[in-house]
C-alpha positions in Angstrom: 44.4 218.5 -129.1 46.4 218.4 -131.9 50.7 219.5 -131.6 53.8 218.2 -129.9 54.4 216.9 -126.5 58.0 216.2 -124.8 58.6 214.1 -122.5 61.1 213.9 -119.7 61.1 209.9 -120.0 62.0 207.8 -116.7 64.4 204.7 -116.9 62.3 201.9 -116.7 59.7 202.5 -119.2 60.3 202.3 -122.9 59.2 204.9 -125.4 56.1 202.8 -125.9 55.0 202.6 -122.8 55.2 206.7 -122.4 52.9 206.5 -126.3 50.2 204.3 -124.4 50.5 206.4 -121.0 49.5 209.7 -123.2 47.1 208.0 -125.2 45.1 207.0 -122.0 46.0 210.6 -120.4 44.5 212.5 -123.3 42.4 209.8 -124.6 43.0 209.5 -128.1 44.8 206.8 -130.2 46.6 209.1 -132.7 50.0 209.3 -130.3 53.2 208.9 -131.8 57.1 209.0 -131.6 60.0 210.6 -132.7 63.5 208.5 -132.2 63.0 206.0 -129.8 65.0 206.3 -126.2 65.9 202.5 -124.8 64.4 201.0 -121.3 67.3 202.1 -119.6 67.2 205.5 -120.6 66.3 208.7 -119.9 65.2 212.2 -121.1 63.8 213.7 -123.9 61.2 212.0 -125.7 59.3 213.6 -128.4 56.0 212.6 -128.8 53.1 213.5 -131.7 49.4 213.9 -130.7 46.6 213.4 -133.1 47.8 215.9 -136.2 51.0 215.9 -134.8 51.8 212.5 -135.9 51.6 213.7 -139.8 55.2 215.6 -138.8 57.2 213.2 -136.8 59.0 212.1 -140.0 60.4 215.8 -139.7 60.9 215.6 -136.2 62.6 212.2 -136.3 65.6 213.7 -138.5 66.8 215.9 -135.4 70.0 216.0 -134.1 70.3 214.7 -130.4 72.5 215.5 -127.7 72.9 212.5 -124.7 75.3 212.4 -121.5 76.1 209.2 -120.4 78.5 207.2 -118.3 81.2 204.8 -119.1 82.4 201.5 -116.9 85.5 200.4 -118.6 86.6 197.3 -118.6 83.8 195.1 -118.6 81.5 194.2 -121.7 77.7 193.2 -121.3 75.1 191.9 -123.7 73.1 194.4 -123.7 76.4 196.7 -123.8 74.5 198.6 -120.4 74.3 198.0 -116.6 71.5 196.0 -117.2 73.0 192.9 -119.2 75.3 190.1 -118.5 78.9 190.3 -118.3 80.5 188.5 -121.1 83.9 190.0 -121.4 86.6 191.5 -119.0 89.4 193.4 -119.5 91.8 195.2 -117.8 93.1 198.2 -118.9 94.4 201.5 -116.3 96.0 203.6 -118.7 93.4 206.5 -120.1 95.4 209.0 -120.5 94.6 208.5 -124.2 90.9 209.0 -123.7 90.9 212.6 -125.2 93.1 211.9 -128.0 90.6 208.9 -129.1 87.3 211.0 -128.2 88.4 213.4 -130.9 89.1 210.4 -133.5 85.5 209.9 -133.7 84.1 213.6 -134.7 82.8 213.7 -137.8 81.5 210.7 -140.2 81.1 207.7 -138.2 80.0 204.2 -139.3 78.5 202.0 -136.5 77.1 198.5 -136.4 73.8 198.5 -134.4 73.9 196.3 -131.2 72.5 193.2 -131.3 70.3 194.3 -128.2 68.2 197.1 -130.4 64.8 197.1 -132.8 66.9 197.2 -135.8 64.9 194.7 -137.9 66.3 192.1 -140.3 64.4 189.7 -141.9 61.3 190.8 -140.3 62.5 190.6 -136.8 64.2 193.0 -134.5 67.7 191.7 -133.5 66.7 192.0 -129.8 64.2 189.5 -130.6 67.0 187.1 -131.9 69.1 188.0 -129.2 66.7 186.9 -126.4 66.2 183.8 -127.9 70.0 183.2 -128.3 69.7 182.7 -132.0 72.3 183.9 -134.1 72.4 187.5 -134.9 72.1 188.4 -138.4 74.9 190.4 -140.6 74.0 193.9 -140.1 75.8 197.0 -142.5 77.3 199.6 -140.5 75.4 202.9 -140.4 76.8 206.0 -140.9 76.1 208.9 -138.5 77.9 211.7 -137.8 79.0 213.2 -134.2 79.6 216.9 -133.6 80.8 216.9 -130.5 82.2 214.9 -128.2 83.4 215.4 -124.6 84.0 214.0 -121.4 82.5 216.1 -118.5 83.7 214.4 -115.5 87.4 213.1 -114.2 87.9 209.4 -114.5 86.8 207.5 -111.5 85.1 204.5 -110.0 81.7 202.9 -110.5 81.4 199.4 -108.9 85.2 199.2 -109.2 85.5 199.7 -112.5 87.3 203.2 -114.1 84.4 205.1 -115.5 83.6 208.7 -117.1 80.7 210.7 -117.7 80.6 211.6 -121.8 78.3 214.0 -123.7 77.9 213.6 -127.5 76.0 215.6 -129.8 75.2 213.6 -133.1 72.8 212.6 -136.2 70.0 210.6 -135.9 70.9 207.0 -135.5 73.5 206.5 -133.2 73.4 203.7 -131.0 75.3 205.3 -127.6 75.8 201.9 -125.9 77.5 200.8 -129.0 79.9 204.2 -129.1 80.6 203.1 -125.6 82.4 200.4 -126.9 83.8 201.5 -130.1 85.7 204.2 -127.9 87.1 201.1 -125.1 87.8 199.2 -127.9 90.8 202.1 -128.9 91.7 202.2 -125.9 92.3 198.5 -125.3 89.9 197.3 -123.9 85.7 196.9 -123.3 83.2 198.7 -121.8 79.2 199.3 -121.0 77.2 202.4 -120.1 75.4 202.6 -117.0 73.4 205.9 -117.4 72.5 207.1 -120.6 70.1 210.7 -120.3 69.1 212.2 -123.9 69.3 216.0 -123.4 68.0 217.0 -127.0 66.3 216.2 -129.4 66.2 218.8 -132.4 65.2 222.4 -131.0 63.4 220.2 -128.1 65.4 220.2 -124.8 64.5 219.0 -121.3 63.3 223.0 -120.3 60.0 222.0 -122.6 59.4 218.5 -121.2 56.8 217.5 -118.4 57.6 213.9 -116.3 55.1 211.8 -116.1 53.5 212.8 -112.9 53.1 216.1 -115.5 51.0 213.9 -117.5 48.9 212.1 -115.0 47.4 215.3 -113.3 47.0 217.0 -116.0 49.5 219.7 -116.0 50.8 219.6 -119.8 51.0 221.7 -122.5 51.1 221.1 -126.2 53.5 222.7 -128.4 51.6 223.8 -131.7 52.3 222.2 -135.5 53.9 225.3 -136.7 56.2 226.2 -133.3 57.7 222.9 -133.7 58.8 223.3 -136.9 59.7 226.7 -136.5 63.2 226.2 -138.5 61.1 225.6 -141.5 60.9 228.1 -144.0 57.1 229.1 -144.2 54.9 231.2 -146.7 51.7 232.8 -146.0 49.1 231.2 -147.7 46.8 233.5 -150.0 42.9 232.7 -150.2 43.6 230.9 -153.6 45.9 229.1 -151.8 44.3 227.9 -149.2 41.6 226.5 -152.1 44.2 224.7 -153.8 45.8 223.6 -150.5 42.6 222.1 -149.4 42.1 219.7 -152.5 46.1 218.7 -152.1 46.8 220.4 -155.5 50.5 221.7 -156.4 51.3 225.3 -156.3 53.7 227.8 -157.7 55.8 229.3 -155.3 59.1 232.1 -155.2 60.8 229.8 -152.9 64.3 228.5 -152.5 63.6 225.9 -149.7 63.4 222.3 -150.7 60.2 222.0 -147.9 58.1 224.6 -146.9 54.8 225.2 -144.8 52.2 227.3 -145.4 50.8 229.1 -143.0 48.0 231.4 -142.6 47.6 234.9 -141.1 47.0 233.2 -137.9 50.2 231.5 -137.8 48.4 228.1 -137.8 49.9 225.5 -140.3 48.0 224.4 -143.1 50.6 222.0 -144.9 53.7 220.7 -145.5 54.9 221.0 -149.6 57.6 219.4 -150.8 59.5 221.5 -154.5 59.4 219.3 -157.5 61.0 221.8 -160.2 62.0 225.0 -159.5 59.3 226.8 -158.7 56.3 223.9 -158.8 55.6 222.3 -154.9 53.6 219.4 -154.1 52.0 218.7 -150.8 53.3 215.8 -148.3 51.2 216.8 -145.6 48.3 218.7 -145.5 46.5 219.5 -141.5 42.8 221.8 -143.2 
């Protein structure tokens, strides 16, 4: 079983949890992930299995596309529903909220909560945050956002004026963390309390099984070469597929800066990367 499996993930389990559930499921250890989805999460989780491990660096560059909910006002630790409060503030006036939504299309730098794996100095900061230690200096990322929306009227969750959001970005961006960079122009503080990833690259929730899914057996793979179907591909010749074979470069009339080669069966040999303009050299090769 070798190609790509997604995931509807359930809150309460984190993405590696759903790697070792699959691994037991289809009983191999060659499971992997691309872009991880936090405990409190939910949605689309794309996952590797055996050879499909070798492309989740190319998976793991996707877009995504999350809805999520915003409780204004008050600010957790873990900047979700799940955390402590450590901050209140009150603020009624959103009529703003639109007007600042739009301020953040485009190029957007974001510090990493200190509640995530980013790792510094060997450690992932939710490591230093659960043992109250001081939280190294992190740089801002940059990540860009595409769209960004509310979908709901403002209204109340636990007494506190919330929204319900959808944002379509880059890889890298921390949600809870927009959360509060968007209360913050408004004036005051805020956490999510449901965050539901709805995309992940050409991956949405209409090709993800839940769990139960899994457990019974009802699942499907999605092949190597489907799931990188925006790829440019060329069909390999039988000199090719020699070459391919003992990871040797080829010449190729191509434009693409990746390519996969393919055979008359649509099944995908390898990945090559262009080092001059016409010479490729292989990243990944699956024969």
């Amino acid at each position: 079983m070798d190609g790509i499996l997604v995931l509807n993930k359930e809150t309460n389990m984190s993405s590696h949890d759903c790697v070792n559930q699959v691994r037991m499921a289809l009983d191999t250890r060659k499971v992997g992930h691309a872009g991880t989805l936090d405990v409190a999460a939910s949605g689309v989780l794309v996952l590797g299995v055996n050879k499909g491990t070798k492309i989740m660096q190319y998976l793991n560059q996707d877009n995504k596309t999350y809805e999520f909910s915003v409780a204004f006002n008050q600010e957790t630790d873990t900047l979700d529903h799940t955390g402590k409060v450590t901050l209140e503030k009150q603020v009624e006036d959103f009529s703003k909220l639109e007007e600042v939504l739009a301020t953040f299309i485009g190029s957007y730098e974001q510090i990493p909560p200190s509640y995530s794996a980013v790792k510094v100095k060997g450690k992932k900061l939710y490591e230093y945050a659960r043992k109250n230690q001081p939280i190294p200096e992190v740089k801002p990322r940059k990540t860009t956002i595409y769209k960004l929306e509310k979908t709901s009227e403002l209204r109340k969750i636990d007494g506190l004026p919330a929204i319900d959001l959808k944002v379509s970005c880059s890889k890298g961006l921390y949600v809870r963390q927009l959360a509060l960079d968007i209360a913050k122009k408004l004036g005051t503080v805020a956490h999510t309390t449901r965050i539901h990833r709805t995309q992940s690259g050409r991956f949405t929730l209409d090709d993800a099984f839940k769990m139960e899914d899994l457990k019974r057996g009802a699942i499907e793979l999605i092949g190597l070469n489907d799931a990188l179907e925006g790829f440019s591909s060329v069909l390999a010749t039988d000199a090719m597929v020699k070459r391919i074979t003992h990871g040797q470069k080829l010449n190729l009339d191509a434009h693409a800066e990746i390519i996969k080669l393919i055979d008359k069966d649509k099944t995908l040999l390898a990945i090559y990367e262009k080092t001059d303009k016409k010479l490729y050299k292989p990243t990944r090769v699956f024969i």
